[in-house]
Every structure is written in C-alpha cells, then in structure tokens.
N, C-alpha and C positions, 0 to 999 in steps of 0.2 A: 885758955882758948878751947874752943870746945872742938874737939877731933869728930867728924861724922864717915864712918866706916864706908859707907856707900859712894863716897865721890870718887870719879874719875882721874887715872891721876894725869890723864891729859888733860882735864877742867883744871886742874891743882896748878899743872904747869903753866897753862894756859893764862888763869888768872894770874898768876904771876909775874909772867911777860909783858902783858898789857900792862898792870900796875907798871912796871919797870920803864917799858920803853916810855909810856903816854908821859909818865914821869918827867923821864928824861927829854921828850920831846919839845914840854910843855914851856922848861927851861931853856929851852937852844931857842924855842921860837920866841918867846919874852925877850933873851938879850938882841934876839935880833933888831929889834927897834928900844933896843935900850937908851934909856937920857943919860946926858955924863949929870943932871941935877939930880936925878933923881934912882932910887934904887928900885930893884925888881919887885920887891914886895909893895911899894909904895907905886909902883905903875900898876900892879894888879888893882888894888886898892881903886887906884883912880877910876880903873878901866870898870871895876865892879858898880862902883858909886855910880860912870853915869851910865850904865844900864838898869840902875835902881835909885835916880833920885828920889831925895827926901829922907834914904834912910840913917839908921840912926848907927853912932859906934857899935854898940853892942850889938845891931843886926849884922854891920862889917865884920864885929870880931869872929862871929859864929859863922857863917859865910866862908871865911878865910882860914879857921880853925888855928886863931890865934889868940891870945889872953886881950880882955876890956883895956888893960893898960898899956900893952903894947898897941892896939888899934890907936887909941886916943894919942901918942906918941907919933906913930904915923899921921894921922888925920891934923895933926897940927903942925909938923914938915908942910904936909903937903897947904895948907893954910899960910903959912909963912910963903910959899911961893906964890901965892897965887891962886891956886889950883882948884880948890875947895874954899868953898864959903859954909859959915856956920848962920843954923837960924832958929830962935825959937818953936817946939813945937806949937800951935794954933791950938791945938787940944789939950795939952797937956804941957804947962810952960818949966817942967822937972825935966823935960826931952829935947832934946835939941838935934834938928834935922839937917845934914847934909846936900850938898848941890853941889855939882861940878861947874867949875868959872868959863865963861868961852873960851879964858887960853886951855882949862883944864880941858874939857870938850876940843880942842883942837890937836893939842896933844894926844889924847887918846884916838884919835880919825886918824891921826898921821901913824901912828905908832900898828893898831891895824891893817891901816896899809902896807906899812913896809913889811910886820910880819907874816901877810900875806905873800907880797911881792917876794919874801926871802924864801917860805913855802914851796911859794911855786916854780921861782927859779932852782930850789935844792930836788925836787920831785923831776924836774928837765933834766936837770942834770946829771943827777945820780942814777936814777932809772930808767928801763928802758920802757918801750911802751905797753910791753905783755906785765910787767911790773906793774907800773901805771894804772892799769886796767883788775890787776891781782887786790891794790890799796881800796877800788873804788867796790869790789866785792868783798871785801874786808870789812869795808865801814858799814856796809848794808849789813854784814853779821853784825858787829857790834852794836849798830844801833838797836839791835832786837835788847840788847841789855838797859836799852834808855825806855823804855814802857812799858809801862805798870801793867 
C-alpha cells in the first residue's frame, strides 16, 4: 500500500468511517426487504441486472467484485426461480445476455420499496430533526466525492 505523507489524518479517518458505516448500512438496508428465497447477494445481483439489462455474467461479476464462477452460480439460482432469463447475444452468439422476468422486476420494485420505507422509518425514528437535516448536509459533502 502505498503510504502518502501529506494526508490528513482526519481525511484517513474520515475515509474510514464512511467505508465502515456505508458498509455497514448498505447491509441492514438489503436485509430489510430480504426474501426468505432468496440471498442478499443474489438480491443485489437481481437488483443490478435490472438497472442494466442485457448484461452479461462477466459484466455482473465485475460490477459485484465477485469471481465469473461464483456470478454464473448466482445467475442460475436466480434462473431456477424465475427471476432471470438467459438469451443469446444477437452479435456475438459466444455471449449470452441477461434480463430480469416481471416476477424478477417485481421483486426488485417491492424490495426498493420496503428498503426505502425501512430508511425512512429508521431516520424518523432514530433522529431528531437537526439530525435529519445534519444527514442531508452530509450527503451534499459526499456527493462532491461522486464527480469526476
């Protein structure tokens, strides 16, 4: 790892936190609309698919920063349920392109919703309103980290 002398070590901590908590958030909010079919990894899976149809295992695995065999593993669970359909590429008939099924697309709507609805009831609940208001000047920082 390459140590750069110049960083802040509130940026060091900082980074840290965020890694941690988003982490950890990222998690609590997934099981909140968790399926008893289905596992947390194979709900991101889904949920990824259909914000990206058409694409292919190997773009899920990299996406997901999981191995080609474990996606393919996944993607064929979730194919035994239903979830996902398999298809020929049209250009390239070596590739084979994914699509999420209406029930798969339903599930995923649903599953949004509640971990939304779990969100927002845990931000009501938990927080007070100057809080509330602390998360929404929070995000405005961080997003400064999502543009190039």
């Amino acid at each position: 790892m390459n140590e750069t002398p110049n960083l802040a070590p509130s940026a060091v901590q900082a980074a840290q936190e965020v890694r941690t908590t988003i982490s950890r958030l990222r998690r609590r909010i997934l099981s909140a609309a968790e399926a008893e079919d289905i596992t947390l990894s194979q709900a991101s899976v889904l949920t990824r698919l259909a914000d990206s149809p058409g694409a292919t295992a190997s773009e899920l695995a990299a996406a997901e920063g999981v191995r080609h065999q474990s996606m393919t593993s996944t993607i064929a669970s979730l194919a035994d349920l239903g979830l996902v359909t398999r298809a020929p590429d049209p250009n390239d008939g070596r590739r084979v392109r994914l699509t999420v099924t209406p029930e798969g697309r339903r599930r995923v709507d649903e599953g949004r919703q509640l971990r939304g609805e779990w969100l927002t009831a845990r931000l009501q609940d938990r927080c007070t309103e100057d809080e509330r208001q602390l998360v929404l000047e929070a995000m405005a920082v961080l997003q400064k980290l999502t543009v190039d």
